[in-house]
N, C-alpha and C positions, 0 to 999 in steps of 0.2 A: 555465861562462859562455863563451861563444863571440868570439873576437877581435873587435874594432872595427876595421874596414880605413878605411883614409889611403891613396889615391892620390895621390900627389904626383909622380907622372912627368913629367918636361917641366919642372919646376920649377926653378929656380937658389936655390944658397945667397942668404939666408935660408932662405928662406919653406919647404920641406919644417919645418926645424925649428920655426917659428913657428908651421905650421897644425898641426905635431902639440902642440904648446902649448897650444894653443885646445883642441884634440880633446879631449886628455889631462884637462882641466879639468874636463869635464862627466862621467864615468866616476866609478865608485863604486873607492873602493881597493883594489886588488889585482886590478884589469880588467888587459885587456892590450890594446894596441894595436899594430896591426899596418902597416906602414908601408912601401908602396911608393915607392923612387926611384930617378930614374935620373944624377942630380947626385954625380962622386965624391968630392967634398968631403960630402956628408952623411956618410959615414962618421967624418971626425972631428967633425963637430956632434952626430950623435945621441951620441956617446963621451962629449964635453964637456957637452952638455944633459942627460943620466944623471948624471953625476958631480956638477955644478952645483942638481940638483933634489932628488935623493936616488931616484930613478926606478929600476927594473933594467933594463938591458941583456940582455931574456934572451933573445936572438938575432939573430945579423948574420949575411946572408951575401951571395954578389954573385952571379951568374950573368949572360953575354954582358952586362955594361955594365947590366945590373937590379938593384938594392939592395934590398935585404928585412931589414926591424926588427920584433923585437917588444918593445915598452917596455911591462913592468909598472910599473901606479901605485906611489907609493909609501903605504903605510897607514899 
């Protein structure tokens, strides 16, 4: 099954983490969703919103000021 992309560049803490809330919702369990931003504070929101949800965290990375997630559901 192929990622679900989330553009959320330009976004300000919240909202990256709220629209991938939203996202995350409608996916079947054990989807991944993939999550672009460029806000460095997402980095400890997607940390806390995994940990908070029960979600996996199974990739972070940053490149020039661009933040890249990929959040599997939890099943």
């Amino acid at each position: 099954m192929p990622d679900t992309l989330l553009d959320a560049r330009g976004l300000k803490c919240p909202l990256p983490v709220l629209r991938a809330r939203k996202a995350i919702q409608g996916l079947p369990p054990g989807a991944v969703l993939h999550i672009l931003a460029t806000d460095p504070g997402s980095v400890r929101d997607f940390q806390a919103f995994c940990a908070a949800t029960g979600h996996a965290l199974v990739e972070q990375t940053e490149q020039g000021g661009a933040y890249s997630f990929r959040v599997q559901k939890a099943r």
